[in-house]
Every structure is written in structure tokens, then in C-alpha cells.
C-alpha positions as CSV (number, residue, x, y, z in Angstrom):
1,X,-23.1,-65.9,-49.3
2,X,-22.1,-69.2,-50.7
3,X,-19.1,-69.5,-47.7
4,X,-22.1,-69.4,-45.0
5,X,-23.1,-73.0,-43.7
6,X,-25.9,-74.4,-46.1
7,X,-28.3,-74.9,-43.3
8,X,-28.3,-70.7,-43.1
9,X,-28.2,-70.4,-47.0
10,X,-31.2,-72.9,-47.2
11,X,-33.2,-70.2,-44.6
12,X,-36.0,-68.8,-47.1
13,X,-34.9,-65.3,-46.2
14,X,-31.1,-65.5,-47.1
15,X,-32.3,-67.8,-50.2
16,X,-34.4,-65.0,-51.5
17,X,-31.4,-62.4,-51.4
18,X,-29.2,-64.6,-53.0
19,X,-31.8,-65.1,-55.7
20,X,-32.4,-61.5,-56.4
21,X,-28.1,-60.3,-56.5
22,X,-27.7,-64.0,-58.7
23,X,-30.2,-62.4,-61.3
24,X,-29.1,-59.3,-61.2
25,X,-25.8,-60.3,-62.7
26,X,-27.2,-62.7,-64.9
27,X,-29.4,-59.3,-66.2
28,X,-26.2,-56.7,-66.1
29,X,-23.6,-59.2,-67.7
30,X,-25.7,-59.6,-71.2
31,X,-25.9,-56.0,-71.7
32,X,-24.0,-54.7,-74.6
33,X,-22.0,-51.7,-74.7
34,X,-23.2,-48.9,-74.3
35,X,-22.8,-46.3,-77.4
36,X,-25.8,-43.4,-77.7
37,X,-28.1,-41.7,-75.4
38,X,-30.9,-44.4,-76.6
39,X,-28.4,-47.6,-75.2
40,X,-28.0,-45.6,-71.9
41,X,-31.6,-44.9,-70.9
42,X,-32.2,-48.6,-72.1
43,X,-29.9,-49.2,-69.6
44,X,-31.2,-46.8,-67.2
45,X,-34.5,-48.5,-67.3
46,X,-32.9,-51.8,-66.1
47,X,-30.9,-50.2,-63.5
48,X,-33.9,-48.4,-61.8
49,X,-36.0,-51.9,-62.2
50,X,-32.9,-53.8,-60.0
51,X,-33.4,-51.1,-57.3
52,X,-36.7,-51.5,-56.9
53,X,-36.5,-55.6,-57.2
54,X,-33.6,-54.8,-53.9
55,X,-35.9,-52.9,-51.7
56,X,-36.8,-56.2,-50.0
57,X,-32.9,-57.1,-49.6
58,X,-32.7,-55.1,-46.3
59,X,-35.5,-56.5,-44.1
60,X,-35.1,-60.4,-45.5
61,X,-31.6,-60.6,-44.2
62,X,-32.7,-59.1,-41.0
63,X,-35.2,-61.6,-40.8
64,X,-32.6,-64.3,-42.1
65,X,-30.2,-63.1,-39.3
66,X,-32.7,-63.3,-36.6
67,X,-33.6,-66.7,-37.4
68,X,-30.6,-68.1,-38.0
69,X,-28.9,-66.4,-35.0
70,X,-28.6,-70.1,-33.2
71,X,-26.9,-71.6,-36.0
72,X,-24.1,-68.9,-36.3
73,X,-21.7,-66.7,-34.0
74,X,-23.2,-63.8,-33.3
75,X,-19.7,-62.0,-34.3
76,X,-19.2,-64.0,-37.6
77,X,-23.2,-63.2,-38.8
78,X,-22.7,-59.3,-37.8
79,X,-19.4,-59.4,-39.7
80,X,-21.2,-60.5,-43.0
81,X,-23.9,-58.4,-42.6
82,X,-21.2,-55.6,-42.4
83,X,-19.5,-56.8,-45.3
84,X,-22.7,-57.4,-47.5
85,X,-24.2,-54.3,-46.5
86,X,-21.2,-52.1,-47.3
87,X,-20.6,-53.7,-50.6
88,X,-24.5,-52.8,-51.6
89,X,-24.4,-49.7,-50.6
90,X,-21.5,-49.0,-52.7
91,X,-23.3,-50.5,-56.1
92,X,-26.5,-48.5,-55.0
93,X,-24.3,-45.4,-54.8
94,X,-23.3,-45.7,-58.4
95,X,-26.2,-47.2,-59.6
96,X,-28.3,-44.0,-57.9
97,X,-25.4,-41.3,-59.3
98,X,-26.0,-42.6,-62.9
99,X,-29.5,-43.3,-62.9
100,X,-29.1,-38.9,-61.5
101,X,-26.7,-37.7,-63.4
102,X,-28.9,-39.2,-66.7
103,X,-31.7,-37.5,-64.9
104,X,-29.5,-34.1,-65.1
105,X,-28.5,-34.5,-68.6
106,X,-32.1,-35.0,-70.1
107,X,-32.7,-31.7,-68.0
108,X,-34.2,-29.0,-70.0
109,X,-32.0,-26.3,-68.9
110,X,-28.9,-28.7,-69.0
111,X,-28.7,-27.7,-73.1
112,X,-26.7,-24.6,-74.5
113,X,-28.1,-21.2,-74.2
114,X,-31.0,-22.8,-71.9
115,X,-32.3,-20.8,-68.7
116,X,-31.8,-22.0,-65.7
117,X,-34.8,-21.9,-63.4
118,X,-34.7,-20.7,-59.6
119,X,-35.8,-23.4,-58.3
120,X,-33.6,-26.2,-60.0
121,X,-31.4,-28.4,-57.7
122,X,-27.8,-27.0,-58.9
123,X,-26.5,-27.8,-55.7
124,X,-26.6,-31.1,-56.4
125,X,-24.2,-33.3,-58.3
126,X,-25.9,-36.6,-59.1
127,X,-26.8,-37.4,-55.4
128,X,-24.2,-35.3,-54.0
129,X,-25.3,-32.4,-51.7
130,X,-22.4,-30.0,-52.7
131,X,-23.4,-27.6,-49.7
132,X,-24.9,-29.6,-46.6
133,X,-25.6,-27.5,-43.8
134,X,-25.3,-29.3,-40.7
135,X,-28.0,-27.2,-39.1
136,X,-30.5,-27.1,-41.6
137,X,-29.7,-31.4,-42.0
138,X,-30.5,-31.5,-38.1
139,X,-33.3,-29.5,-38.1
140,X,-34.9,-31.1,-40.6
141,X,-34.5,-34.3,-38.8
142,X,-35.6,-33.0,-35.7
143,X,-38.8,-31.6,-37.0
144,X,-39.7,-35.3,-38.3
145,X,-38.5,-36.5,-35.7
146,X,-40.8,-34.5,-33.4
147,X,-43.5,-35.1,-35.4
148,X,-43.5,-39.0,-35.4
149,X,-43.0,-38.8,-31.4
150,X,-46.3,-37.1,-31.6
151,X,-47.8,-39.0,-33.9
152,X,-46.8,-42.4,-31.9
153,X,-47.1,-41.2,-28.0
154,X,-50.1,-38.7,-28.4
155,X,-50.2,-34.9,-28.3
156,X,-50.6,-35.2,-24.0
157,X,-47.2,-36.1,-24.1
158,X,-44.5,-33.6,-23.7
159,X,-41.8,-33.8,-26.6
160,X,-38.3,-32.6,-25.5
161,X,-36.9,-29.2,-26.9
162,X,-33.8,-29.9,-29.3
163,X,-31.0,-27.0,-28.7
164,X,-28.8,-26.7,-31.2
165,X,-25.1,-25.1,-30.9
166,X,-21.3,-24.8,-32.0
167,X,-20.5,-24.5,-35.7
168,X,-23.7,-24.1,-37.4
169,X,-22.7,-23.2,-40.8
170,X,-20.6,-25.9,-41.4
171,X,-21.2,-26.7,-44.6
172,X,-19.4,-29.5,-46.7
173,X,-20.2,-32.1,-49.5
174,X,-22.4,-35.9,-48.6
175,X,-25.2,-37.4,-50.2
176,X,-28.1,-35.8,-48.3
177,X,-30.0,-39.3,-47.8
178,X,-27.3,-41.3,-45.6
179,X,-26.9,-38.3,-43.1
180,X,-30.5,-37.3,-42.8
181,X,-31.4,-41.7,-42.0
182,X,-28.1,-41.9,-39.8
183,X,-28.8,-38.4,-37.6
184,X,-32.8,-39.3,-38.2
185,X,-32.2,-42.5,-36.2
186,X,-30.0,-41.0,-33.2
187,X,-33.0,-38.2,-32.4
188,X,-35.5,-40.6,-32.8
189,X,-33.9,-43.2,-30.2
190,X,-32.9,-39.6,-28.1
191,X,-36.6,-38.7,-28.1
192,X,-38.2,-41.7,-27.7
193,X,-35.8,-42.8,-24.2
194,X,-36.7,-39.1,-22.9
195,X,-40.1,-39.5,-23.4
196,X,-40.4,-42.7,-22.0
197,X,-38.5,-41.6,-19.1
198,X,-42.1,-39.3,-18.1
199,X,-40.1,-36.5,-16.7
200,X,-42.4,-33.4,-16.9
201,X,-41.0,-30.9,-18.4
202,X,-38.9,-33.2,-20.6
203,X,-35.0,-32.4,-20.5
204,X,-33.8,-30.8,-23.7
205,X,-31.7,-33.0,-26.1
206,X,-28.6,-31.0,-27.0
207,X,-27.0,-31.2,-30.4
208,X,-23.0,-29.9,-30.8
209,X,-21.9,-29.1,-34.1
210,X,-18.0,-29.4,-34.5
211,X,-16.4,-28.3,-37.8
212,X,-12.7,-29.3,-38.6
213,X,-10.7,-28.8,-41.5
214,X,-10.9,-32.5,-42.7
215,X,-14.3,-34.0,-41.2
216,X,-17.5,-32.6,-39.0
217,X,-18.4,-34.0,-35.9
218,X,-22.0,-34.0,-34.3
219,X,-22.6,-34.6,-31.3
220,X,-26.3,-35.3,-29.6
221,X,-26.4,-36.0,-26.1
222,X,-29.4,-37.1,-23.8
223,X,-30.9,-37.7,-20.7
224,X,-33.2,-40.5,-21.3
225,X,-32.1,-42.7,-18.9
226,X,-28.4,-44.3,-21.4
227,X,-28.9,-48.1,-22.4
228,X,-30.4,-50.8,-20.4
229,X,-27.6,-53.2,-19.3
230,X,-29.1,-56.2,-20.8
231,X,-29.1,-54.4,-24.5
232,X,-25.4,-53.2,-24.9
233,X,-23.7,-56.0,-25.7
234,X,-26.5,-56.1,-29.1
235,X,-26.0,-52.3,-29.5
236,X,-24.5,-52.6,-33.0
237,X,-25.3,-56.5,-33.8
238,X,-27.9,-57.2,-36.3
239,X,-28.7,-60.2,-33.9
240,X,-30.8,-58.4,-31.0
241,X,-30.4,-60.9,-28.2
242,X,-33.6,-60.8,-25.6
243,X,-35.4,-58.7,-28.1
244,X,-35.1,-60.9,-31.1
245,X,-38.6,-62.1,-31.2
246,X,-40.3,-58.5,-31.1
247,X,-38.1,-57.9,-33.5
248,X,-38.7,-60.5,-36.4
249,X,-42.3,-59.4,-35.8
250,X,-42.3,-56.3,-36.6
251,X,-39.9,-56.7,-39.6
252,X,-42.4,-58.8,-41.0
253,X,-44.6,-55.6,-41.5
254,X,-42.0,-54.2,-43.7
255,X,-41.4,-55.7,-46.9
256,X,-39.5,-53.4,-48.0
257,X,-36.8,-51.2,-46.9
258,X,-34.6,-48.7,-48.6
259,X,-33.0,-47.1,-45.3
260,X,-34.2,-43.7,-45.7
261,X,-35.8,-40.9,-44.0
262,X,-38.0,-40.1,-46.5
263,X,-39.5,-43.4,-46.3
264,X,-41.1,-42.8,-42.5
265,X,-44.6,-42.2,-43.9
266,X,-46.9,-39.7,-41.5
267,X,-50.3,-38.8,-41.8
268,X,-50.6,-36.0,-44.9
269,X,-51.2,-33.5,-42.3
270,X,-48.5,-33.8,-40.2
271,X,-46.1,-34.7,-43.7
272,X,-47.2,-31.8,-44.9
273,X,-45.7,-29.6,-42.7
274,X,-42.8,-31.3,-41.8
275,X,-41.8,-31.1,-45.4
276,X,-42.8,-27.6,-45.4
277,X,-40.5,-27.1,-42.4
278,X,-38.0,-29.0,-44.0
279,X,-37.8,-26.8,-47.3
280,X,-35.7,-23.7,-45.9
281,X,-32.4,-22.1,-46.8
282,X,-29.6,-23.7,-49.0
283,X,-31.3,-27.1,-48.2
284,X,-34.3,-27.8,-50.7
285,X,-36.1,-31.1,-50.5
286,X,-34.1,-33.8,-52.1
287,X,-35.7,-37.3,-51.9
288,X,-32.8,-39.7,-53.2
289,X,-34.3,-42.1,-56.2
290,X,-35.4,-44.7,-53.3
291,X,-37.6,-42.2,-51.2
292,X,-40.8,-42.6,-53.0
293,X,-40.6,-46.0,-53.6
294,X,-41.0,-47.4,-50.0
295,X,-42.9,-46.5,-46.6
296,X,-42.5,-47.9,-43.0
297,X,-45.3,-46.9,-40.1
298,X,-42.2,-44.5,-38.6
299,X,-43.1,-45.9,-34.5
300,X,-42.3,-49.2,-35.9
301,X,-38.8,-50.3,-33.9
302,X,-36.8,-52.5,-36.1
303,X,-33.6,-52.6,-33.7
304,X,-31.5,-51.9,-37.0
305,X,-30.9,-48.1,-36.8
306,X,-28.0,-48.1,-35.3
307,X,-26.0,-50.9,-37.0
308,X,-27.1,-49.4,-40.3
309,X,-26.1,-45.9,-39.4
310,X,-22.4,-47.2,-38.3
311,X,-22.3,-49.2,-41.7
312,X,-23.6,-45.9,-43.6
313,X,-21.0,-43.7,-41.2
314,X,-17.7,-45.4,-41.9
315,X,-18.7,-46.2,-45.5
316,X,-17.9,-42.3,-46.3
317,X,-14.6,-42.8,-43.8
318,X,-16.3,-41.7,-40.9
319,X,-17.5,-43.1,-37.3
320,X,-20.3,-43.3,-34.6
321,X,-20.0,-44.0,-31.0
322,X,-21.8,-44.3,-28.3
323,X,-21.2,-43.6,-24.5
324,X,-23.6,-44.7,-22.4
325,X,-24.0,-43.7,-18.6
326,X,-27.0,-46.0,-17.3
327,X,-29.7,-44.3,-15.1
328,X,-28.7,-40.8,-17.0
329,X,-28.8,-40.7,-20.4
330,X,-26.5,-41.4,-24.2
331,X,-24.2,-39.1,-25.9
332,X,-23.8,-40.1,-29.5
333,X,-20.9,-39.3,-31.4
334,X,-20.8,-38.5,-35.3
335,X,-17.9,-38.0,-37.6
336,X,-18.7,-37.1,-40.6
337,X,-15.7,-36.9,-43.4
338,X,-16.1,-34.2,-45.9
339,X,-16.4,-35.8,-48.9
340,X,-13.6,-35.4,-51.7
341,X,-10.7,-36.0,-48.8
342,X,-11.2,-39.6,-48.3
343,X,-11.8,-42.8,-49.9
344,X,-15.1,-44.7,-49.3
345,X,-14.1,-47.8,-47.3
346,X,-15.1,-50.5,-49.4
347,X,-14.8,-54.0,-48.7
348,X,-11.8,-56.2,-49.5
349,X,-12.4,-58.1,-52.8
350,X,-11.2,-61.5,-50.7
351,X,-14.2,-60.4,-48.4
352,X,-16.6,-59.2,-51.3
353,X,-16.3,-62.3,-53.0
354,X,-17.0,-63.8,-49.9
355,X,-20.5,-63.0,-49.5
């Protein structure tokens, strides 16, 4: 952050972020070294407090972005967002599998000779989803997904059908959180362009599940109408051109973010069931460490899912894409690497230390 021109560091937004990673080093540096159980929760308890202190770290750079989108190419400001949003997710990743696996050690049924219960999360490795079903992940999704199209156009509205097909039991290692926010965010904006389309019945949204022997791919496709001409060229850019104002308003109604799922708060009725819905098969509820710590009114349209689903995407080596016929609808396309065949794609250090 300190190579950005000091007219864009001095904005109170990217001043505050700065702030908050500036402390946190000045925290983690004076820790000593860790030698018994007793050091690490210590630690533990400073870890989780620096997570929470971060929730604000998404929206205020948004909000710095958008106002200081004049000041900067739009290329050069998208390219550090990029770069400073792939570096934190990488130190939330370890952060969040220590802080889990600590969580998993001070298990009761982690000791010797201990029963396991039924219900315990074995599947999981820290915040690793050893066996993620791509259909019960969509589903999921879908259901929320529904439910906040109902809960934000009103039951008279018609919500499109979502069919699922190809490789439905594809079933390979991620951390459940990223997928569920990145294919959250592509059937939310499937539903909502269908629905605002007004075609009665709606057109079903169609989901393709491809399985591969090194990576999944996912495709959803759409007939709500593809991308307005005007919007395409801010598609993935943090900066959101002609929609920039609406925008920085309704960020200001978040304070915090932790680019989740679980963080789209419903009415307890409708939560209720979606959760219920949600809590089938292999697949039991998993809220990552951030879930409960943050909530968003879910019709609320930031313009950053997209952009933070590509980050998220080709963190783990993957990709998303978009194709876009105008006047007919979007299909979006998801590769998902299996995780344990590829290296996350972290940031150069030249470019880490550049931000």
C-alpha cells in the first residue's frame, strides 16, 4: 500500500486498512515462541481477535476504491485489489486452519481410547471439506439462494426451477466456505436477471456438473437476459463505472464483511429451513470461523461478487468465466482444482511487498 500515490493512501478508507495489517504485525512480531498447549491457545486467542479486528478490511477498500477510482487507472487499482486480496486470503487460510485444527485437538474424542460421536465433523480437516459433493454444495446454494429471491422480490413472484445434471457425485477436497460464496454469488445473479426479466413461467437455470481427473468444472447457464452492454467492461473491476455511486451507498450499510455465505442473514423462518435443507448427506453444516461473526441484508447488491469469486477461484488454481449473449442470457464457467494437485497461486513476494 505504501507504492500507491499518497493522495489514495491519505483516503480514510485505505488509511484504516493500512492501520489495522500495520498493527497486526506489530501484535504477531512480539510473540514468543511457542512451546506448550498453554503458549498456543494464548496465541490462538490473538489470532481469532486479528480476524475479527479484519472483518471491516473488505468493504473499506471497496469503499476506498470507489472513491478514489478518479485518481487511479482503473487497471492498476483492480490489479492491487487482486494482489491484496489474494495475499489475505492466503494468511486467513492459515490463520483459520490453526485456529481449527486447535479446535480439533482440544476435541473430546480427539484423546486415546475416546468415542467418537456420530455426529462429529471427521470429514473435515481443519477447514478442509475432505469429501465435497458438488451436488449437495449446489443445492445448498440454490435453496438459499431461492430463499433470499423470495425474501427480496415477494412470494407473487415466480422463482425459476434450478435443474441439476452431469457428474453428480463428484466429490473431491476444498474448503467448503469459498465454493459455497463463489457458486452462492453465480445463482444469486442467475436468479435475480431471470426474475427481473418477468417471464411467466420463469426459464429454468441449468447447472452442469463436469468431473475430470485433475479439476471439476460447473457450469450454470441462464436466460436472464446476459449482461447489459454498458456493464461489461466493469464485470470483474472493483471500480463499477456508471454504477459506482449506488454502489458506495450500499457498502456503507455493511461494516463488515467476511465473504461468506453464511453471512447472508434471512428472517429465522426462512433460515431455519434453509439450514435444515442444507443439512443432508455427506455434507453437514460447516460455518467456517468467520460465519457467525458478520451479517449482510442478502438483497443488498455490492457489485463485488464476481471479482471476489474470480480472486477466490484462481487462488485454489482454478478459473471463472463468463460468456455473455445480450438479449438471452449468461453461462458461467467454474473450474474448480481438486485440492492436493496444485499449488495455491499466491502472489509474488516483489508484488506482496508491494501492497
Amino acid at each position: 500500500m505504501q507504492t500507491l500515490p499518497y493522495v489514495v493512501v491519505t483516503n480514510p478508507h485505505m488509511s484504516h486498512v493500512y492501520e489495522l495489517y500495520y498493527k497486526a504485525f506489530e501484535t504477531l512480531r512480539r510473540i514468543r515462541e511457542i512451546k506448550t498447549v498453554e503458549d498456543n491457545d494464548k496465541y490462538c486467542a490473538i489470532v481469532s481477535e486479528t480476524l475479527r479486528e479484519h472483518l471491516s478490511v473488505i468493504p473499506r477498500l471497496a469503499m476506498g476504491v470507489l472513491e478514489c477510482q478518479d485518481l487511479m487507472r482503473r487497471e492498476e487499482m483492480d490489479k492491487f485489489m487482486n494482489t491484496l486480496l489474494r495475499s489475505r486470503i492466503s494468511r486467513r487460510v492459515i490463520a483459520e486452519q490453526h485456529l481449527a485444527l486447535t479446535e480439533t485437538f482440544n476435541s473430546p474424542w480427539h484423546f486415546p481410547d475416546a468415542k467418537i460421536p456420530i455426529d462429529s465433523n471427521t470429514d473435515f480437516i481443519g477447514e478442509v471439506f475432505l469429501r465435497c459433493n458438488a451436488r449437495e454444495v449446489v443445492e445448498r446454494c440454490a435453496k438459499v439462494a431461492q430463499d433470499i429471491a423470495k425474501e427480496a422480490f415477494g412470494s407473487q413472484h415466480p422463482i425459476p426451477e434450478i435443474i441439476l445434471e452431469g457428474h453428480l457425485e463428484a466429490t473431491f477436497p476444498y474448503i467448503l466456505s469459498h465454493l459455497e460464496y463463489i457458486i452462492g454469488e453465480l445463482l444469486r445473479n442467475s436468479i435475480q436477471a431471470v426474475i427481473e426479466r418477468k417471464a411467466d413461467p420463469p426459464p429454468p437455470i441449468e447447472v452442469l456438473i463436469c468431473e475430470a481427473p485433475q479439476h471439476v468444472i460447473i457450469r450454470i447457464s441462464d436466460q436472464g437476459g446476459g449482461v447489459p452492454r454498458e456493464i461489461l467492461p466493469y464485470l470483474w473491476s472493483f471500480s463499477k463505472g456508471p454504477r459506482s455511486k449506488v454502489r458506495l451507498k450500499n457498502l456503507l450499510q455493511v461494516p463488515k464483511m467476511a465473504a461468506t455465505m453464511q453471512e447472508l442473514k434471512l428472517p429465522d423462518r426462512s433460515n431455519a429451513s434453509s439450514n435444515k435443507a442444507g443439512q443432508k448427506g455427506s455434507m453437514k453444516s460447516h460455518d467456517s470461523s468467520l460465519g457467525s461473526l458478520t451479517s449482510r441484508p442478502p438483497n443488498l447488491r455490492l457489485g463485488m461478487g464476481l471479482p471476489m469469486s474470480r480472486v477466490y477461484s484462481e487462488y485454489w488454481a482454478g478459473s471463472l468465466e463468463l460468456h455473455s449473449l445480450e438479449g438471452y442470457g449468461v453461462d458461467a464457467f467454474l473450474q474448480i482444482s481438486k485440492l492436493g494437485n496444485k499449488n495455491e497461486q499466491l502472489s509474488t513476494r516483489a508484488s506482496m511487498d508491494a501492497v
